[in-house]
C-alpha positions in Angstrom: 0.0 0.0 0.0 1.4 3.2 -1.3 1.7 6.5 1.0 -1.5 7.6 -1.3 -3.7 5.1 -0.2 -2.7 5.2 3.6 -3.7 9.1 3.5 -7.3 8.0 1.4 -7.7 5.5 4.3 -7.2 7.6 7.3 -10.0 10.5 5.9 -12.9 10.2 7.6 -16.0 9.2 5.9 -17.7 12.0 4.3 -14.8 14.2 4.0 -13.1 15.0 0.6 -10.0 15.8 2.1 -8.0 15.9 5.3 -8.9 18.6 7.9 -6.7 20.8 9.7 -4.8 19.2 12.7 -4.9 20.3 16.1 -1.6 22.5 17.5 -1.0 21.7 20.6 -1.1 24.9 23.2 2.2 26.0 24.9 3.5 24.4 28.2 4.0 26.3 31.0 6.9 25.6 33.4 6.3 27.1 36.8 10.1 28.0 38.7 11.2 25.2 40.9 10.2 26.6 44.8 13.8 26.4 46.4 15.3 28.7 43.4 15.4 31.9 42.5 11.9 33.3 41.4 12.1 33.5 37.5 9.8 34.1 35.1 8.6 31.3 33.7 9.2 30.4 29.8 7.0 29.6 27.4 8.4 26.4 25.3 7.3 26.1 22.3 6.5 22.6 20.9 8.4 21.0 17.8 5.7 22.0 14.9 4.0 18.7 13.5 4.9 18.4 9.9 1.7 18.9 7.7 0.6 16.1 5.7 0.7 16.3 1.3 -2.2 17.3 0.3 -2.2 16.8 -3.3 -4.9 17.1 -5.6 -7.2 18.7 -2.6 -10.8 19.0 -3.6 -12.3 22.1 -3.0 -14.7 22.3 0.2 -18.5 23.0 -1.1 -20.0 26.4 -1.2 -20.6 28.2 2.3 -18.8 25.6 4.5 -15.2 26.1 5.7 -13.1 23.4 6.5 -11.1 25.2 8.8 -14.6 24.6 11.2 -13.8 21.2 11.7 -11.3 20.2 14.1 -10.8 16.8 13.3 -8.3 14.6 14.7 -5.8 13.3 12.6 -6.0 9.2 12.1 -2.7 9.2 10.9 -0.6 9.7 13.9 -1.4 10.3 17.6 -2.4 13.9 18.9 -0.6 15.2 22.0 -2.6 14.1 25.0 -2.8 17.4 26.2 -5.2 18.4 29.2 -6.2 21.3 30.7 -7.1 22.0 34.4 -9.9 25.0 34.2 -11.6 26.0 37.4 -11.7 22.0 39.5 -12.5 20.2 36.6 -10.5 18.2 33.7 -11.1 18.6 30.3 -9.9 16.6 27.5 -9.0 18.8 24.6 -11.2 17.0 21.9 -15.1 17.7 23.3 -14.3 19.7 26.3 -16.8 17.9 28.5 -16.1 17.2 32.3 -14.4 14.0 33.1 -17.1 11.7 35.1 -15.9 11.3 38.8 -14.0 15.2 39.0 -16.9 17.6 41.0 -16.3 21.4 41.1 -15.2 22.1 44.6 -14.0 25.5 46.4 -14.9 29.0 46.2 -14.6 29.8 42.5 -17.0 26.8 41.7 -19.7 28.1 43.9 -18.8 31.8 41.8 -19.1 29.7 38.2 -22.6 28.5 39.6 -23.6 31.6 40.7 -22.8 33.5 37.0 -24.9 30.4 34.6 -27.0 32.1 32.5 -30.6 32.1 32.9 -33.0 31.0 30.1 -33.5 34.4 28.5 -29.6 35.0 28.5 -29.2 31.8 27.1 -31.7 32.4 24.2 -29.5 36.0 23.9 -26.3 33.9 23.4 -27.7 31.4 21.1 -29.0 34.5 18.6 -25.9 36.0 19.4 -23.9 33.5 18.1 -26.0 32.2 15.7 -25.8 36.0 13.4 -22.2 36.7 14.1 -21.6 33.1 12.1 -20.0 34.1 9.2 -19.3 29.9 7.7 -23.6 29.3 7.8 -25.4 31.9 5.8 -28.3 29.1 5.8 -28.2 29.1 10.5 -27.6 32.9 10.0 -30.8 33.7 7.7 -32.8 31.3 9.9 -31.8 32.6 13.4 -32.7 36.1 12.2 -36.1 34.9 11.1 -36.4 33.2 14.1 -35.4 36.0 16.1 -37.6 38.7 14.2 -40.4 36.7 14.7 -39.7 35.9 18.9 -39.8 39.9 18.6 -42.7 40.1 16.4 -45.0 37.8 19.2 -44.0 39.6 21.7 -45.0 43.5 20.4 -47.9 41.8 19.4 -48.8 40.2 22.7 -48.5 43.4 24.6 -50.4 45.3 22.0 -53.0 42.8 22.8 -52.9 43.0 26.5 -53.4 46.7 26.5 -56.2 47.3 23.7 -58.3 43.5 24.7 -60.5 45.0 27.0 -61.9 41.9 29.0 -62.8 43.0 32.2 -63.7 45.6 34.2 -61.6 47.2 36.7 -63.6 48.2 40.3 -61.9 51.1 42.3 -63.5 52.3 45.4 -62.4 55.9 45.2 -58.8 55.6 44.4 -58.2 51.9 45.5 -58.4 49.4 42.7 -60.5 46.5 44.4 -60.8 43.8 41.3 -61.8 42.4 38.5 -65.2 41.3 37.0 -66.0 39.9 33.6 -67.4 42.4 31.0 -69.8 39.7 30.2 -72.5 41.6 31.6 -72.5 45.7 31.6 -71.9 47.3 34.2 -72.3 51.0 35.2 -70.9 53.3 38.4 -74.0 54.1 39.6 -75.2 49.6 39.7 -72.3 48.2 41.3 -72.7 50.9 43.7 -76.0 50.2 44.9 -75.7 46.5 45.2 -72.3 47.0 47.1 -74.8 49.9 49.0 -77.7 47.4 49.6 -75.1 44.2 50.5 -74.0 46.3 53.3 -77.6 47.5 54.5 -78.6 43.9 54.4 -75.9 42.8 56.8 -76.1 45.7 58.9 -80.4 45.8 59.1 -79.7 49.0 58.5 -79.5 52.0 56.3 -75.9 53.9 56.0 -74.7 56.4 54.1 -71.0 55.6 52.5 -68.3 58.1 52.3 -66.7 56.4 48.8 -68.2 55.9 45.4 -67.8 53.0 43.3 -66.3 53.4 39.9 -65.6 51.1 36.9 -63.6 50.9 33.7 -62.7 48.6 30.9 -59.6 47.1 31.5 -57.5 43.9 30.8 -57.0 40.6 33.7 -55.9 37.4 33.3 -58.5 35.3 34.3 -57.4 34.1 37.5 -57.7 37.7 38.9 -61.3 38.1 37.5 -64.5 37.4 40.6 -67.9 37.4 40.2 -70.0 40.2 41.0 -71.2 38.9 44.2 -67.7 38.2 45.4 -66.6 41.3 44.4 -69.6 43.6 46.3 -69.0 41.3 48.9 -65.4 43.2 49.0 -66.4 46.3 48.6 -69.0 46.6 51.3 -66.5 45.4 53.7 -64.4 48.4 52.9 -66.8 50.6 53.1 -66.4 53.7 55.9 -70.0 54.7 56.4 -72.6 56.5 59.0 -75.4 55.0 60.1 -79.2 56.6 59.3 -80.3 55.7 62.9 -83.4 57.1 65.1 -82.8 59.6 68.1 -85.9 59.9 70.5 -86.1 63.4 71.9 -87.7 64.3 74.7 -89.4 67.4 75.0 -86.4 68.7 72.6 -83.2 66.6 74.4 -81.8 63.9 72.8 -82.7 60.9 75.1 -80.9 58.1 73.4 -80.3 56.7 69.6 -81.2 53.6 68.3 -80.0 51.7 64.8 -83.4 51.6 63.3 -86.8 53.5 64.0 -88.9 50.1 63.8 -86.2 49.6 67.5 -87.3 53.4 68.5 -91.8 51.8 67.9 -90.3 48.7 69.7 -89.3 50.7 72.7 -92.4 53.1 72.5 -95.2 49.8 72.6 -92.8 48.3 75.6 -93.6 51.4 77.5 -96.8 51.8 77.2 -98.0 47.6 77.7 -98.6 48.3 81.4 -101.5 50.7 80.7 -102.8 48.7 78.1 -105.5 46.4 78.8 -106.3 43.4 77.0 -109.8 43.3 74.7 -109.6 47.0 74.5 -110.0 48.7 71.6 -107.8 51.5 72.3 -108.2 54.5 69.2 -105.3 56.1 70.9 -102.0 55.7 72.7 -99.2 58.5 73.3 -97.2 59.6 75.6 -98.4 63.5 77.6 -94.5 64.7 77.4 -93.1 65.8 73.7 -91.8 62.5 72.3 -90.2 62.8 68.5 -88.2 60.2 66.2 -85.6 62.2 64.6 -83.2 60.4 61.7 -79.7 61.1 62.6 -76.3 59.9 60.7 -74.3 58.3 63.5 -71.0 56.0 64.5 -71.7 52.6 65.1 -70.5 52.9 68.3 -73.0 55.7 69.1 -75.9 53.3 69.1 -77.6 52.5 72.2 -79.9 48.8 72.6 -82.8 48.3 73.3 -82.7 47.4 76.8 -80.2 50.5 78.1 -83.2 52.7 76.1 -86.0 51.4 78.4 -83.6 51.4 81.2 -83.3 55.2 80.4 -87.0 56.0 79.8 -88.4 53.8 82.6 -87.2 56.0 85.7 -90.0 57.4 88.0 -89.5 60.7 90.3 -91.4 61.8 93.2 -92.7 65.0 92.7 -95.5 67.4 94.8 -98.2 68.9 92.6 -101.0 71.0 92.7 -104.4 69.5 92.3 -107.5 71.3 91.8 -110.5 69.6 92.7 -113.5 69.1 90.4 -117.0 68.2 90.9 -117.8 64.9 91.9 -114.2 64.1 93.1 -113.5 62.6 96.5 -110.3 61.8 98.8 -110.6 58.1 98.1 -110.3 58.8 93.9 -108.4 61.6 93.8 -105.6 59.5 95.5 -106.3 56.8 93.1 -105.7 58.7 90.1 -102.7 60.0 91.1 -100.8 56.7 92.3 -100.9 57.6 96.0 -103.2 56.9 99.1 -105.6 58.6 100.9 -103.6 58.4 104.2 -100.6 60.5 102.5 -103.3 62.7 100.6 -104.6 63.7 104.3 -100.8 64.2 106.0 -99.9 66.2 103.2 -103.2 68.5 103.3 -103.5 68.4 106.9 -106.8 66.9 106.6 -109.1 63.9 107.8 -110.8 61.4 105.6 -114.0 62.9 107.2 -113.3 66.3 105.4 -115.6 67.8 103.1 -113.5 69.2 99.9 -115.6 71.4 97.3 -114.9 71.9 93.7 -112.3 74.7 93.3 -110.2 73.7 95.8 -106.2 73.0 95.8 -104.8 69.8 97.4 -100.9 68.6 97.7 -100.1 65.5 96.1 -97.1 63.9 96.4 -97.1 61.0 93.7 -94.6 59.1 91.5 -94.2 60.8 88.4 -92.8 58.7 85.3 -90.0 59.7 83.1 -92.5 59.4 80.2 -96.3 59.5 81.0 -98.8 57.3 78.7 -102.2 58.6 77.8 -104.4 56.2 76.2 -107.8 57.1 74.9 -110.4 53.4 75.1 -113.5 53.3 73.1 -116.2 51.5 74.6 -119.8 50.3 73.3 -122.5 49.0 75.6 -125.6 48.0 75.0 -128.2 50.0 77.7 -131.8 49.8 77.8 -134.3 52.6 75.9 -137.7 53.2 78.3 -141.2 53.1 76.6 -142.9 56.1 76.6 -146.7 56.8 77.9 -149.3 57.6 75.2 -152.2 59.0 76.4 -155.6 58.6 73.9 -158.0 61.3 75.1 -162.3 59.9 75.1 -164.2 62.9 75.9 -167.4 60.1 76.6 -165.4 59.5 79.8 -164.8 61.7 82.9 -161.4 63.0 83.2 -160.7 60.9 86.1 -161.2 58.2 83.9 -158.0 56.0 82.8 -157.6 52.9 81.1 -154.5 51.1 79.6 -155.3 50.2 76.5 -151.8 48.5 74.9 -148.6 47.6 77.5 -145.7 49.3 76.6 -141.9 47.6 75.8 -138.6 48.9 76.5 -136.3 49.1 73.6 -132.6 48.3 73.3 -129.8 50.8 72.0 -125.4 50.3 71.6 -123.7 53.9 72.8 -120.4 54.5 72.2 -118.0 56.1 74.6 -115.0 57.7 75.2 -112.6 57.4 78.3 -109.3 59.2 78.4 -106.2 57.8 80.9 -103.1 58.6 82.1 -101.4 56.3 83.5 -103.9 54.0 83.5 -105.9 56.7 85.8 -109.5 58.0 84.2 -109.2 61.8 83.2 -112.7 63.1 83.8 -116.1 62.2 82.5 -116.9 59.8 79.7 -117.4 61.2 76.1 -120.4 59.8 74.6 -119.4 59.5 70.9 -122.7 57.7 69.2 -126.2 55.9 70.3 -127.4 53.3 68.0 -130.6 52.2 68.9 -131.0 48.2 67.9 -134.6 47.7 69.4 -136.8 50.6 69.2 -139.2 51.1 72.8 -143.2 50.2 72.0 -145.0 53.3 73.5 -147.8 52.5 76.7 -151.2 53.5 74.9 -153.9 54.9 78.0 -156.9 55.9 77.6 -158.3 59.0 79.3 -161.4 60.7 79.7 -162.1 64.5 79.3 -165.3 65.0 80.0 -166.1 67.5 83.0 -169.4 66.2 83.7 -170.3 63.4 86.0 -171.0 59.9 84.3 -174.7 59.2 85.4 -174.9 56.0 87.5 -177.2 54.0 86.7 
């Protein structure tokens, strides 16, 4: 076998002709430590004489053949290695050798400074345009590039003009995201945020904030439902509360959440002097009592309980009491929740006085806080008497008389009026209305007229 054929025999396959060898890189020789401290020299290896290369075919268009660093089958390449940063190369693929781990300082520093996956992509375009031996790679990782750039203008263009939600603020705060699947106005989500609140509270409020909405774009895990997102704004709600104040005679007596708690309190005070099967037309109380809306703190509210505590209280008091017809010791002290015993100390009296109409007594009786009038309408059924009809016979004497039909009592309803306070009777009855249900059948007499003297026979 010729020197021709041993060259043709040690190409690789797929190679036309032989590629360029390796060169060895300079060994470094570090001063021995005992001597003197020299700087080290560089020495240069023998050069490896090139093989004949004659009648070299020429590489095909775009590739270079100086890009392949092919070994050399011929003869054997200088083992050379290379000791970079803990970890041995071998000069042909410069990959780690199995069973050598990074170790020390400067490995944890090489770990630290990998490139993340957008640096990496940065690289690979990098490299893949500055290749001046691939127009083909070069054309295509331009493309490739323009088109990575391409998607992405186009993907934020799209996340700032698609509109799919709607952005909630609650004055300046930006609460969340609904669907636009449904419109929605300012002036809607406001009042179902409004009336979510009321209806937890059982209450009305007035908020301090206003709900407002706009068209904006969410991914669709930030995006709630309406309910969820009213649900969040009327928990961050700052609000007063429309509640009721109950004035007494012009002062503020105490404030409750709702004026159906402010009736509550009212029918609890006056249920003592409130009888049962009574048809009562009227119930209030003698003092100036008035519901008043107010726009209060939560913590302003009084219950239920502390109100009636407030309005129940009783003083004792000494009045003036003028004394009308028909009244006596016994139910003047009645009316006026005392007894006749203190009526008497007080007036310097006995119970065997005699007290006219006009007169002024000293009472000294329990006055309420709040005093309850109560006006009771009452029918009863009371019996009409017949009425005489005399028929005159001028045959008969005048002394005559004869009953000539019985009379019948009739049967009528009347309606009265009795006014209380305190459950004590002011005055007389008020007769309102007499309906008479059986009318009376008249007595019919017959009675003579005649002067003369009946002749006797």
């Amino acid at each position: 076998m010729d020197a021709e054929d041993q060259n043709r025999q040690d190409k690789p396959a797929g190679f036309k002709h032989m590629p360029k060898p390796i060169r060895p890189a300079p060994i470094k020789i570090s001063p021995s430590p005992a001597g003197p401290q020299r700087r080290p020299q560089e020495i240069q290896p023998a050069p490896v004489p090139q093989p004949p290369h004659e009648n070299k075919p020429s590489a095909p268009a775009g590739i270079n053949p100086d890009d392949f660093e092919l070994p050399n089958r011929s003869r054997p390449q200088p083992a050379r290695q290379q000791q970079v940063r803990g970890t041995r190369y071998t000069p042909v693929n410069r990959r780690p050798v199995a069973g050598t781990p990074r170790t020390g300082a400067r490995a944890a520093s090489r770990s630290a400074k990998e490139p993340s996956l957008g640096q990496a992509f940065l690289i690979f375009f990098r490299r893949l345009i500055k290749s001046k031996s691939q127009p083909v790679n070069r054309i295509l990782g331009i493309t490739a590039l323009g088109a990575v750039v391409v998607a992405l203008v186009v993907l934020t263009v799209w996340s700032f003009t698609n509109k799919n939600a709607y952005a909630v603020y609650l004055g300046e705060n930006l609460i969340g995201y609904v669907s636009n699947a449904t419109e929605i106005t300012n002036a809607s989500l406001h009042s179902l945020a409004v009336e979510h609140l009321e209806k937890g509270l059982d209450a009305k409020v007035q908020v301090n904030e206003t709900v407002t909405v706009e068209l904006a774009h969410a991914s669709r895990n930030k995006i709630v439902s309406i309910s969820d997102i009213t649900s969040d704004v009327s928990t961050k709600f700052t609000y007063k509360l429309a509640a009721c104040a109950i004035h007494v005679e012009g002062a503020e007596a105490a404030v409750l959440k709702t004026e159906a708690e402010a009736n509550a309190v009212r029918d609890r005070l006056m249920e003592p002097y409130k009888l049962p099967d009574v048809n009562y037309v009227d119930s209030s109380f003698v003092e100036d009592v008035a519901f008043i809306t107010k726009l209060v703190d939560r913590e302003e509210l009084d219950t239920v309980e502390d109100t009636l505590v407030k309005l129940d209280k009783t003083t004792r008091v000494m009045e003036d009491y003028i004394v009308q017809p028909g009244d006596f010791l016994g139910t003047i002290a009645m009316r006026n929740n005392t007894t006749l015993e203190k009526i008497c100390a007080d007036n310097g009296i006995t119970a065997a006085t005699t007290i006219r109409p006009g007169e002024i007594l000293k009472i000294d009786t329990v006055k309420p806080y709040l005093s309850v009038r109560t006006i009771e309408e009452i029918v009863r059924k009371e019996s009409v008497p017949y009425q005489v009809r005399n028929v005159e016979n001028p045959l008969e004497h005048k002394t005559f008389s004869r009953t000539v039909e019985e009379g019948k009592n009739g049967e009528q309803e009347v309606t009265v009026r009795i006014t209380r306070v305190n459950g004590v009777q002011q005055g007389d009855e008020d007769v309102i209305s007499t309906n008479i249900t059986v009318p009376a059948e008249d007595r019919v007499v017959e009675v003579g007229t005649s002067e003369s003297e009946p002749e006797r026979h």
